[in-house]
C-alpha atoms as one frame of an Amber mdcrd trajectory, in Angstrom:
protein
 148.632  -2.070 247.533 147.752   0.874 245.269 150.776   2.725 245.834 153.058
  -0.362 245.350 151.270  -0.754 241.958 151.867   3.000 240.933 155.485   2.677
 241.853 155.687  -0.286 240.310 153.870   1.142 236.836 156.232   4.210 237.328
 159.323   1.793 237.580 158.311   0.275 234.248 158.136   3.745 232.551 161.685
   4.543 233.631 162.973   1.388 232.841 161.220   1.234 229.447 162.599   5.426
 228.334 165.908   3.843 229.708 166.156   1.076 227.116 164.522   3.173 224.574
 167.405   5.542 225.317 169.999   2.957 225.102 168.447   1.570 221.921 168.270
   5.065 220.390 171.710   6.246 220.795 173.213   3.225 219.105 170.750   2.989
 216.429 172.097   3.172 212.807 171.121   6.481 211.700 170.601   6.000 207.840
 169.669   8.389 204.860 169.352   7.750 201.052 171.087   9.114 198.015 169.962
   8.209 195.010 167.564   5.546 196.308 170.673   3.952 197.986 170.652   3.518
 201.768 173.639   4.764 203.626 174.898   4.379 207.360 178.047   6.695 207.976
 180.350   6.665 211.045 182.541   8.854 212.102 185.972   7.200 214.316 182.714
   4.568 215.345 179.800   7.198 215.999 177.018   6.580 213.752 176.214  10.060
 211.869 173.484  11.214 209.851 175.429  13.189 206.933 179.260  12.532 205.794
 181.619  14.648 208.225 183.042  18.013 206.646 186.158  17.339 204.995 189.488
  16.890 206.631 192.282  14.298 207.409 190.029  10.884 207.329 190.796   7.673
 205.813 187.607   6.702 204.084 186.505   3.123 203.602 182.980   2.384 201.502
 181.734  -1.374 201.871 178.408  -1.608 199.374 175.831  -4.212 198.438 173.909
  -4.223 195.152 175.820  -1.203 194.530 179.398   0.151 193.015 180.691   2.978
 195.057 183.425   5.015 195.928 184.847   8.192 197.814 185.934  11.077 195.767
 188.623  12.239 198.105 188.770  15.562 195.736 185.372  16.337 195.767 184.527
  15.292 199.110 181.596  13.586 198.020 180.907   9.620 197.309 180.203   8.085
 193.753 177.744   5.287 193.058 177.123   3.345 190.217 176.033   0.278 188.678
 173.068  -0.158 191.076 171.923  -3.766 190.973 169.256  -4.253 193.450 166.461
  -1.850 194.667 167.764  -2.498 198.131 171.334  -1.148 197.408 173.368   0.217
 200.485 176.864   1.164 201.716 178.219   1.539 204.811 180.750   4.182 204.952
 183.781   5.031 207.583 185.821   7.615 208.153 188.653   7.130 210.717 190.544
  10.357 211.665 194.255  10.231 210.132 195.808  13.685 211.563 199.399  14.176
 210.408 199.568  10.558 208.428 199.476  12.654 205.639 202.173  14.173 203.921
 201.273  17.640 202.844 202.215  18.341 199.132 204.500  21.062 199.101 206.694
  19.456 201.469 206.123  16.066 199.019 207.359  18.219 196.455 210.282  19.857
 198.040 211.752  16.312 199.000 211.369  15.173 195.261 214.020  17.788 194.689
 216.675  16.292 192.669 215.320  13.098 191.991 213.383  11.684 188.412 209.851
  11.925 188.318 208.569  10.236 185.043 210.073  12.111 182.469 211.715  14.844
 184.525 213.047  16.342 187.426 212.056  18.250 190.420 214.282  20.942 190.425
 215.519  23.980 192.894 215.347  27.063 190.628 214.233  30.243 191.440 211.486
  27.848 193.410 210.983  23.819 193.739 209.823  23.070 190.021 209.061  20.252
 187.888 210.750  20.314 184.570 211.434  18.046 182.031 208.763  16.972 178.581
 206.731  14.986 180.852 207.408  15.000 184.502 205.000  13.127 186.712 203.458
  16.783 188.301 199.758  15.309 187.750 197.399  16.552 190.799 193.537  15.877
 190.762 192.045  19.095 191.245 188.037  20.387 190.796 187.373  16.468 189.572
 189.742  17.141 186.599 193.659  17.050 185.997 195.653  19.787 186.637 199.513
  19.767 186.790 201.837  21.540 189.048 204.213  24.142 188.591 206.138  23.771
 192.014 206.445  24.956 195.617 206.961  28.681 196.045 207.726  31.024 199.061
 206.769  34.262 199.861 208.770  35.829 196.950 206.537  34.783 194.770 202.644
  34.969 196.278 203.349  37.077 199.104 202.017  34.826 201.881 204.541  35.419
 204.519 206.599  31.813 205.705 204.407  29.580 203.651 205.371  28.087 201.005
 202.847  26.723 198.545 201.659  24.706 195.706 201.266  26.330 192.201 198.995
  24.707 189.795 197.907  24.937 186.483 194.541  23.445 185.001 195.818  20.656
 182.259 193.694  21.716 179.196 192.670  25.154 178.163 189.122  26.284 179.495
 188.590  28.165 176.283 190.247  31.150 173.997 189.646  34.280 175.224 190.613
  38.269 175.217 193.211  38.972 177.293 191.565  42.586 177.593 188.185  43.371
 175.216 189.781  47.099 175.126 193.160  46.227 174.526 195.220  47.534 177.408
 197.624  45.456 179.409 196.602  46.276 182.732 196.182  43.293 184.181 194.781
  44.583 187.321 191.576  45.732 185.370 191.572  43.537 182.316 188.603  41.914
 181.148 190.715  38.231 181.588 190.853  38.776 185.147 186.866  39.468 185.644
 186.259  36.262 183.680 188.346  34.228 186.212 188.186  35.574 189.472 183.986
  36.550 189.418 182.711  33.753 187.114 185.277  31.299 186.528 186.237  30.620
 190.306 182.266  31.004 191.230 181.099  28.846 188.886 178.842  31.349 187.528
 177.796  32.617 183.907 178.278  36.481 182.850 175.803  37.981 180.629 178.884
  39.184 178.434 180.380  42.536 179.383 183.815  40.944 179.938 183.430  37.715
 178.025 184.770  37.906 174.604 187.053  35.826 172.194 188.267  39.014 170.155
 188.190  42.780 170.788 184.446  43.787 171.789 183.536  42.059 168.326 183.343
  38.465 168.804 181.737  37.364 172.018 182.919  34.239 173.912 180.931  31.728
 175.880 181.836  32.093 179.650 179.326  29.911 181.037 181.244  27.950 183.814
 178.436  26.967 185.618 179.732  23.190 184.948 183.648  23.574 184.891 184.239
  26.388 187.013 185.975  25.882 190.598 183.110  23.785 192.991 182.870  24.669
 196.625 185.469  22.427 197.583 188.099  23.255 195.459 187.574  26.760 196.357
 188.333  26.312 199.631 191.637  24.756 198.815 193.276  27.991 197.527 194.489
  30.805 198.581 193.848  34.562 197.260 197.369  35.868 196.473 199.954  38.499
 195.679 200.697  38.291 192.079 203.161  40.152 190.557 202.904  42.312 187.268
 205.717  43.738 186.664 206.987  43.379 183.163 209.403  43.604 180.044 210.723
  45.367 177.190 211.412  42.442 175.250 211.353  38.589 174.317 215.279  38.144
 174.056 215.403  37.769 177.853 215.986  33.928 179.635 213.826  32.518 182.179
 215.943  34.740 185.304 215.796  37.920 183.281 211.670  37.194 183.351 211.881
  36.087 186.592 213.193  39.227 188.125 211.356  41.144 185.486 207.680  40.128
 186.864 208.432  40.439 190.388 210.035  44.275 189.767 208.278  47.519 189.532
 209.019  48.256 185.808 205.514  48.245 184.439 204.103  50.512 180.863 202.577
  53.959 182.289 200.647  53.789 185.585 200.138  50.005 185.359 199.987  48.419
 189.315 203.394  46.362 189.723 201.064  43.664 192.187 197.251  42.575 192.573
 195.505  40.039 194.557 193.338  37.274 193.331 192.612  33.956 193.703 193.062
  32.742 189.755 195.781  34.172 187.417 197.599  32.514 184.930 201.444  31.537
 184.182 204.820  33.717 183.648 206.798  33.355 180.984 209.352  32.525 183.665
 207.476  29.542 184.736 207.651  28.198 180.892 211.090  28.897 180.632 212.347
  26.915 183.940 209.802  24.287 182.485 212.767  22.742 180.531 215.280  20.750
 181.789 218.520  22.397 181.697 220.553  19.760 180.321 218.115  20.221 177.324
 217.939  23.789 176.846 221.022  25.787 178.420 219.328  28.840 180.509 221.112
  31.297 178.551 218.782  30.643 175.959 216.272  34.054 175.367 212.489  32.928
 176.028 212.292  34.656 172.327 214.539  32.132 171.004 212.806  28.615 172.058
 210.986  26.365 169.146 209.461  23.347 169.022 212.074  21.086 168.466 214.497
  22.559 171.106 213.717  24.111 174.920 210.274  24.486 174.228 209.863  20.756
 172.635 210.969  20.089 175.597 208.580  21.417 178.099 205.464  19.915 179.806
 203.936  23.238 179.682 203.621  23.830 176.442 200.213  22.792 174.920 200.921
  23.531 170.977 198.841  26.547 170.455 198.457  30.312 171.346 198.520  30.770
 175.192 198.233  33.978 177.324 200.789  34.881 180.626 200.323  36.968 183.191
 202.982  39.312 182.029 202.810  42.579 179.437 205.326  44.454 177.764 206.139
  47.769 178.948 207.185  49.154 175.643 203.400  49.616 174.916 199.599  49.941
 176.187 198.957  46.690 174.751 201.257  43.800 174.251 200.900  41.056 176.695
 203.565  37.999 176.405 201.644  35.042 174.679 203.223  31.511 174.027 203.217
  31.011 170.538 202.448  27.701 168.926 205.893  27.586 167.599 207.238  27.479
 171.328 208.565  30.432 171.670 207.488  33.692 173.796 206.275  37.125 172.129
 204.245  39.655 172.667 200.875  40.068 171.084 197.902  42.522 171.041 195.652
  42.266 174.385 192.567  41.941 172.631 193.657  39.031 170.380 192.101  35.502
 171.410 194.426  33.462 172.798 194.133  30.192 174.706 193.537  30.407 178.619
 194.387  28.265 181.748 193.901  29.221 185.056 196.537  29.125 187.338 196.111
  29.072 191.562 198.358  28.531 194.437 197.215  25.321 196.720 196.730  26.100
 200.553 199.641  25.391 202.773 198.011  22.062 205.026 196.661  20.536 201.916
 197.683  16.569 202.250 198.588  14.394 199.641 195.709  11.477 200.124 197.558
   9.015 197.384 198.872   8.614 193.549 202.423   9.117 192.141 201.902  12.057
 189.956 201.717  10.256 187.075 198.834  10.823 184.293 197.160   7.304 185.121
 198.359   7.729 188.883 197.741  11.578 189.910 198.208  12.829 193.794 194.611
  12.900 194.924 194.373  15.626 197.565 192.644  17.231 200.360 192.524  19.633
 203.299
């Protein structure tokens, strides 16, 4: 009788850890942001954390609470909590190859009207035009793209890939505190590939507005590139070869920057993950019904070819390019619209310029300013 009780006791164990088992693995596993409970599965696995980012589609349901999922940022946004009992339940279901990827998005624009503008094959798959929908959601801010590019022009061998530019200057700065036009060791290019794309703040000994006399504030600790977006571009061959003057057109520049004629010892390429536009990309930024392409880059103004290109932001902007007839002249877009060359250690406006990874998707949005492609990888 004793041992039929012990198996029987024994019998109860197992049979109890079994349903406890059972009950465990399809228990809700739930954690709190923000004092808002969350349950997350993953293709119908509950999960403890939101998956790492890739090809999802991500659907939020919420009580007491407003939220959303920043497909950009990877991350998701409440607000308006309404009850101290708020929760969400988010999914994501896996979506591989549903997306389109952008660059070939872009490519199959080509030739078609985008708001107003084209997509254009020139010298690279471009959007021109005064106001082109180009519009990408980038870093949790708006950025606009160039075009697609092969390896010509980044040196990433049979990819071709996204080139975009941030929409607003991040500030005015030297283009080199000791006014050479190296671009390789220019104080511009610290500032954006060590604090700028890190998100970090430099103590000053490459941050300045003018010269080594007027010191600039390069704390990017709040728009500088996040984790995310970091891991969304690639580090690059860019090209630094450059010109002996302004009266050149768009193709002169364009075969200028990616030759070897440079001033002195100046290095005709560099690698990096942030650099900033040619003049050739302002140039082919104009239609060329409204600004014929034998026009010199010298020669735009604001009510012709340059008044007519998305790019240009109506104030003093650097390029990547110098001029090779000195140590320090650097190609700036001039508020007037067109393109000249101006002392290295002047302050000019500054917007960083990257080139997308190959397999990032295009999530949704049209391009347009109220409608931009939201992305991800």
């Amino acid at each position: 009788m004793r041992n039929k009780v012990i198996v029987l006791l024994l019998g109860l164990v197992f049979i109890s850890i079994l349903i406890f088992n059972i009950y465990s693995s399809n228990k809700i596993s739930y954690f709190t942001i923000n004092g808002v409970k969350l349950a997350v599965g993953v293709d119908g696995v509950n999960q403890s954390d939101f998956p790492s980012m890739g090809e999802y589609n991500v659907s939020v349901d919420c009580t007491g609470v407003s939220g959303t999922w920043n497909y950009s940022n990877w991350e998701l946004e409440l607000s308006n909590i309404t009850s101290n009992s708020a929760s969400c339940s988010i999914s994501f279901t896996s979506a591989p190859n549903t997306h389109t990827k952008l660059n070939t998005k872009i490519t199959g624009l080509s030739g078609t009207t985008q708001g107003d503008g084209q997509v254009v094959s020139e010298n690279g798959y471009r959007y021109e035009g005064k106001n082109p929908n180009n519009y990408v959601l980038f870093n949790g801010e708006l950025w606009r793209i160039i075009g697609v590019f092969d390896s010509a022009t980044h040196g990433l061998s049979g990819q071709n890939l996204t080139k975009i530019i941030r929409d607003e200057s991040i500030g005015s700065y030297a283009w080199d505190k000791g006014n050479t036009n190296s671009w390789t060791y220019s104080s511009l290019k610290t500032i954006l590939n060590d604090y700028y794309y890190n998100a970090s703040s430099t103590g000053g000994d490459a941050c300045y507005f003018y010269s080594t006399t007027v010191s600039g504030n390069c704390d990017f600790t709040k728009i500088g590139l996040n984790a995310t977006s970091r891991g969304m571009i690639e580090n690059v061959t860019w090209h630094l070869g450059g010109h002996s003057t302004n009266s050149a057109t768009a193709a002169t520049f364009y075969t200028a920057e990616r030759g070897t004629t440079v001033y002195g010892s100046n290095s005709t390429t560099t690698t990096g993950y942030i650099g900033l536009m040619y003049p050739s990309d302002y140039g082919y930024s104009v239609l060329a019904s409204s600004c014929t392409r034998t026009t010199n880059l010298g020669s735009y103004n604001s009510s012709s070819c340059g008044g007519e290109s998305w790019l240009l932001k109506n104030g003093y902007e650097w390029t990547m390019t110098h001029y090779t007839s000195s140590s320090n002249g650097v190609f700036n877009v001039y508020s007037s619209a067109y393109v000249v060359s101006n002392y290295a250690n002047y302050g000019s406006a500054v917007r960083p310029t990257a080139y997308l990874k190959s397999n990032v998707y295009v999530i949704s949005g049209t391009g347009s300013i109220t409608d931009p492609y939201v992305i991800g990888i």
